[in-house]
NUTIFI-891578 format. One record per residue (C-alpha): residue number from 1; residue in one letter; chain; x, y, z. Coordinates in nm, 4 decimals. Layout:
<atoms>
ATOM figu bado pafi       c1       c2       c3
ATOM  NUM    a    A        X        Y        Z
...
</atoms>
This chain:
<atoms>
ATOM figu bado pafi       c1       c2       c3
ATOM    1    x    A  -2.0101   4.5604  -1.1254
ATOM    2    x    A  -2.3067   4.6590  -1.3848
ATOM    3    x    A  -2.6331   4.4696  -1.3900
ATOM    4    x    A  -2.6082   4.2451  -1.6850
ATOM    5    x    A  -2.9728   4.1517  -1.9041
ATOM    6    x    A  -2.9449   3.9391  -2.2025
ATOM    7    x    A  -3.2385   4.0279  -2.4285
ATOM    8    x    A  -3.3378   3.7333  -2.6216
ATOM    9    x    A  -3.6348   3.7876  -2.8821
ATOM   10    x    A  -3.7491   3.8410  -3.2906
ATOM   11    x    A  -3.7597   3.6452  -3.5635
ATOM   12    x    A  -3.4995   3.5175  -3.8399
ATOM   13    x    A  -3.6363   3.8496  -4.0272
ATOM   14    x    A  -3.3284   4.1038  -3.9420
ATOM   15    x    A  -3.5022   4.3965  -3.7592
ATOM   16    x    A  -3.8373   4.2793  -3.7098
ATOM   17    x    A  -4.0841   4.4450  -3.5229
ATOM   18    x    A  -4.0401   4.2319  -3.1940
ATOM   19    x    A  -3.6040   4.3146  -3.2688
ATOM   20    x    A  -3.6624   4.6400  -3.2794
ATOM   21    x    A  -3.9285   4.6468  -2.9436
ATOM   22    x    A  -3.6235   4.4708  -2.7998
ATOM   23    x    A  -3.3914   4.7021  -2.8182
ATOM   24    x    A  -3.6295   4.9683  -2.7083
ATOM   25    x    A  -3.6955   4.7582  -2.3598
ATOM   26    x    A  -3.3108   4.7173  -2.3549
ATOM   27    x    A  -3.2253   5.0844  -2.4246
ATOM   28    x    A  -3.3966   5.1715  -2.0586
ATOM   29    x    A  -3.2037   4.8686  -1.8920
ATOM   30    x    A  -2.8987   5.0544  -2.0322
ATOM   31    x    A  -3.0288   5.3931  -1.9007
ATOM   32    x    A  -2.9900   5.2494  -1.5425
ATOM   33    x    A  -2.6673   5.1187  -1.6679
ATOM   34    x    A  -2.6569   4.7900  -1.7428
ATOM   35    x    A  -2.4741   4.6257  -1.9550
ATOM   36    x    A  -2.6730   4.4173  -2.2399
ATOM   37    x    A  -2.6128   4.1552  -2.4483
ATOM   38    x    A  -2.8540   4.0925  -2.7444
ATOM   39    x    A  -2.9548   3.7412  -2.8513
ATOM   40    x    A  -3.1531   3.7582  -3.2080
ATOM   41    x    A  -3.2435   3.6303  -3.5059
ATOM   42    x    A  -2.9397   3.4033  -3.6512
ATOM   43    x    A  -2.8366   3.3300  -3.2708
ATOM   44    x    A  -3.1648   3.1772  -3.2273
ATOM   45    x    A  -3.1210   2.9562  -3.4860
ATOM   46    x    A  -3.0555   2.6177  -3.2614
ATOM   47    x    A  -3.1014   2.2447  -3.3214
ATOM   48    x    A  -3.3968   2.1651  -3.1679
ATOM   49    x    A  -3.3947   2.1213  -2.7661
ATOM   50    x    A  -3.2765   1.7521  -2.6439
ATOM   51    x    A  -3.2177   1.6715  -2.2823
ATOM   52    x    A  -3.0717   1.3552  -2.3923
ATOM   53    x    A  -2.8142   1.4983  -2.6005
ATOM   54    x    A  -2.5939   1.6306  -2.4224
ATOM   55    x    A  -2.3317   1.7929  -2.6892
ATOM   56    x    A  -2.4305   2.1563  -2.7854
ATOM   57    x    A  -2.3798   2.3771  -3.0712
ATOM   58    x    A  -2.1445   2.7015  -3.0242
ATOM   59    x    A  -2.4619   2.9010  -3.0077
ATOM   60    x    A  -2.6389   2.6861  -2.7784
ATOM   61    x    A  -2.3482   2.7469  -2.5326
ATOM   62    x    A  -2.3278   3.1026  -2.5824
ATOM   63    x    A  -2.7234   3.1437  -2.5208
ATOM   64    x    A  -2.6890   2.8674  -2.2481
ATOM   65    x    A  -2.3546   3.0761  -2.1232
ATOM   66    x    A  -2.5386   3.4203  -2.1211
ATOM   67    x    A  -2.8330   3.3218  -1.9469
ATOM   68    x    A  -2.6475   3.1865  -1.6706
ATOM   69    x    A  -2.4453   3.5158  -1.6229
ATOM   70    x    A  -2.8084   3.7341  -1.6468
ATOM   71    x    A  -2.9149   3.9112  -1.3948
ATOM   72    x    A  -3.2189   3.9930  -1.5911
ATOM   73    x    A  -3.3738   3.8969  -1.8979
ATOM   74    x    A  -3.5888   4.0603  -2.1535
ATOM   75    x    A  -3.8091   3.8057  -2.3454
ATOM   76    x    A  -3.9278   3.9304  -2.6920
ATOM   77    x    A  -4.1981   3.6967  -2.9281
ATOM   78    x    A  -4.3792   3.7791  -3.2154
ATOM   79    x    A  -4.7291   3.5890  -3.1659
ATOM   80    x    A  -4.7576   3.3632  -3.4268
ATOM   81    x    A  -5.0641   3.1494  -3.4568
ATOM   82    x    A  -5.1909   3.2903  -3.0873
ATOM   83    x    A  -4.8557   3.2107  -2.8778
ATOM   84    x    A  -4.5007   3.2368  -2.8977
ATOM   85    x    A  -4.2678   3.1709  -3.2291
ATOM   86    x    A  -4.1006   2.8115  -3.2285
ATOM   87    x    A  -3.7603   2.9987  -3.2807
ATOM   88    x    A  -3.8272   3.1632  -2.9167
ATOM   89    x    A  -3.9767   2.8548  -2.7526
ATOM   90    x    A  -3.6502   2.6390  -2.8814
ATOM   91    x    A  -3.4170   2.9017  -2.7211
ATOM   92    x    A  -3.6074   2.8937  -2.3938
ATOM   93    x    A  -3.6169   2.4767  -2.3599
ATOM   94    x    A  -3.2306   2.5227  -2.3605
ATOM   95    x    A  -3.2742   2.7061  -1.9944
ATOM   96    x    A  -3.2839   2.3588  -1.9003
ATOM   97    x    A  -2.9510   2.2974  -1.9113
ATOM   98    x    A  -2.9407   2.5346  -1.5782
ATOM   99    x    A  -3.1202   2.2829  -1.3933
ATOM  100    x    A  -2.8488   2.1447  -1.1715
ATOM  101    x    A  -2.6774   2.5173  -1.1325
ATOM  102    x    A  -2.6875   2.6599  -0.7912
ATOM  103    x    A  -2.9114   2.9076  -0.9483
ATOM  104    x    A  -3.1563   2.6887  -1.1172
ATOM  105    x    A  -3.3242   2.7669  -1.4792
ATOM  106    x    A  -3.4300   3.1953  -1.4181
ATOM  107    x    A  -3.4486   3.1503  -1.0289
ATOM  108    x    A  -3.4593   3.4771  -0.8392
ATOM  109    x    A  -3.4436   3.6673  -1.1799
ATOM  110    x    A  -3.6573   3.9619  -1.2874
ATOM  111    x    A  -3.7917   3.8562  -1.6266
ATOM  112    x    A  -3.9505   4.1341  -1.9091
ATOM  113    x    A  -4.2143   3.9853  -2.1301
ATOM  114    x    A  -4.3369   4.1775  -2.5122
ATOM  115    x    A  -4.4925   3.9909  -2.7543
ATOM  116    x    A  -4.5674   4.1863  -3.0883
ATOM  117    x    A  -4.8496   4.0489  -3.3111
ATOM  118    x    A  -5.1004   4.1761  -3.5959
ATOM  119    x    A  -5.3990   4.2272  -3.3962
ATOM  120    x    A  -5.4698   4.2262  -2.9801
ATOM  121    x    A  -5.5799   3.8881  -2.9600
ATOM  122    x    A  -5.2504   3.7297  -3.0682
ATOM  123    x    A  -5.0106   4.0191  -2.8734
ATOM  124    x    A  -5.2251   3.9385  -2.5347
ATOM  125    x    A  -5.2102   3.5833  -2.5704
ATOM  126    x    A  -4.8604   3.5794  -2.6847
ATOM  127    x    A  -4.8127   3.8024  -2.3543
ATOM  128    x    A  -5.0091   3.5466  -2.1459
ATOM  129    x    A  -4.7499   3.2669  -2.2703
ATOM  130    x    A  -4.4250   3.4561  -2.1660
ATOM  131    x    A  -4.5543   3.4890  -1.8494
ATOM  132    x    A  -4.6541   3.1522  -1.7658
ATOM  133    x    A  -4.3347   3.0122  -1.9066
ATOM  134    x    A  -4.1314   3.2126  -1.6997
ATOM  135    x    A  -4.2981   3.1086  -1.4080
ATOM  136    x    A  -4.2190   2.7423  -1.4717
ATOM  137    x    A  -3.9010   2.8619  -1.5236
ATOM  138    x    A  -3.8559   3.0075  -1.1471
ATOM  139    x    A  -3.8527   3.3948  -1.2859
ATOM  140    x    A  -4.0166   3.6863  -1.1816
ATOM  141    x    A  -4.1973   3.8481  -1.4612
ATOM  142    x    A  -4.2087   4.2583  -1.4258
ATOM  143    x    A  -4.5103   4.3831  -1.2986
ATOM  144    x    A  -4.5471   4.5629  -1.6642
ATOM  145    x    A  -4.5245   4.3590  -2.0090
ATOM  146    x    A  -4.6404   4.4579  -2.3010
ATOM  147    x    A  -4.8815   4.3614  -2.5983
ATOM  148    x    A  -4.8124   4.5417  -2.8783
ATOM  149    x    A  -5.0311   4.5221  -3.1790
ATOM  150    x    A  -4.8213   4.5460  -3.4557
ATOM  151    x    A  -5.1393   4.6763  -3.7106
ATOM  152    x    A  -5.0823   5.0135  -3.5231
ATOM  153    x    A  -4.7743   5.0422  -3.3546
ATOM  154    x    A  -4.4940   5.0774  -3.5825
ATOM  155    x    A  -4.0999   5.0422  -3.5434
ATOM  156    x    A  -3.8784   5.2024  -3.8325
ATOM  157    x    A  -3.5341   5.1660  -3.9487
ATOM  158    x    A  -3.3739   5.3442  -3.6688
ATOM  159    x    A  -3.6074   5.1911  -3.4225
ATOM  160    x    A  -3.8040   5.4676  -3.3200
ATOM  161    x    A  -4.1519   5.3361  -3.1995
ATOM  162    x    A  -4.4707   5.5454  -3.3662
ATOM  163    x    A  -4.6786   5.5223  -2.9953
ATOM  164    x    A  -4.4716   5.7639  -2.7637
ATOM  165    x    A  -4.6195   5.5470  -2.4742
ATOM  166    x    A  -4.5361   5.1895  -2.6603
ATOM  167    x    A  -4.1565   5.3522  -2.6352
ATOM  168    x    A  -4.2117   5.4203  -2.2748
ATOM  169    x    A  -4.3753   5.0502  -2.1853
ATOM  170    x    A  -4.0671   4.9202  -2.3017
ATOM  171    x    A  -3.8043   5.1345  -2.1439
ATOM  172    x    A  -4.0227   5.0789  -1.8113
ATOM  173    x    A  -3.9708   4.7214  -1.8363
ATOM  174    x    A  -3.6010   4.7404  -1.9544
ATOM  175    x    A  -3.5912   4.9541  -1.6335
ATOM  176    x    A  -3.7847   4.7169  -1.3980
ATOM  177    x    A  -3.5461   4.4153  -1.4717
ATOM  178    x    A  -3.2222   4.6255  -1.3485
ATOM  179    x    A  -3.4002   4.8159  -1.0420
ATOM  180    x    A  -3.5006   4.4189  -0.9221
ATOM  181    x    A  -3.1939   4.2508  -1.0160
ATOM  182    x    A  -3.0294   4.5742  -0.8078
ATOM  183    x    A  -3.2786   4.4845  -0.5181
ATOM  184    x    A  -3.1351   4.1762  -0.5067
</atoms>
């Protein structure tokens, strides 16, 4: 049976910058053939996180659903205001509902963090934040992530990255979460 990694990342803005990086970092998952499932922009769109609500939208449980399936995950953010975007940060409380699984929240999963920003200071931070988060979360972040500063790395409309070795950063990862998960 394939590998499965659900990319979740970018912003309400169809193909953003951090999209787009996405599907780069998923492209080499898929190159090692895993299967992928993308979770973007309108799918992110959530009520915001309540453990003491219990009742769920349809794309809460599909996120919720798809996360509990992964064998990997690639997390995308654009860095806004130094960390990650509220629209990523809501879709990421929801891991909570895995707490009682027998595989709790991203336990024992290989976890690929990009943040895209305009400058270095906001990408690395934005970085920093993925990381920690999935380590509260029980995940093992790749040994590579990626910063990309959006002021000169560029994504156009067919997705082709303007830094030849941006587009390899993100395959590597891509290709890091399916060589763990298969190590597993």
């Amino acid at each position: 049976m394939a590998i499965h990694v659900v990319g979740i990342g970018g912003s309400l803005r169809e193909n953003s910058q951090s999209e787009r990086a996405l599907r780069v970092a998923l492209a080499g998952a898929e190159e090692l053939g895993a299967k992928t499932t993308v979770i973007t922009g309108e799918d992110l769109v959530l009520p915001f996180y309540d453990p003491a609500v219990p009742e769920r939208s349809a794309a809460a449980r599909r996120l919720v659903e798809y996360l509990r399936e992964a064998d990997g995950v690639v997390l995308v953010s654009p860095g806004y205001h130094g960390t990650i975007s509220g629209l990523i940060k809501n879709a990421l409380d929801y891991i909570e509902d895995l707490r009682e699984d027998s595989r709790v929240y991203l336990d024992g999963r290989a976890v690929g963090c990009v943040a895209t920003a305009q400058g270095w200071q906001a990408a690395v931070t934005t970085l920093t934040s993925l990381r920690s988060i999935v380590h509260a979360l029980r995940g093992w972040p790749t040994p590579l992530g990626a910063a990309i500063n959006s002021a000169e790395v560029r994504f156009d409309g067919a997705g082709e990255c303007s830094s030849e070795s941006v587009a390899t950063t993100l395959r590597t990862i891509g290709r890091q979460v399916v060589e763990f998960a298969q190590s597993r």
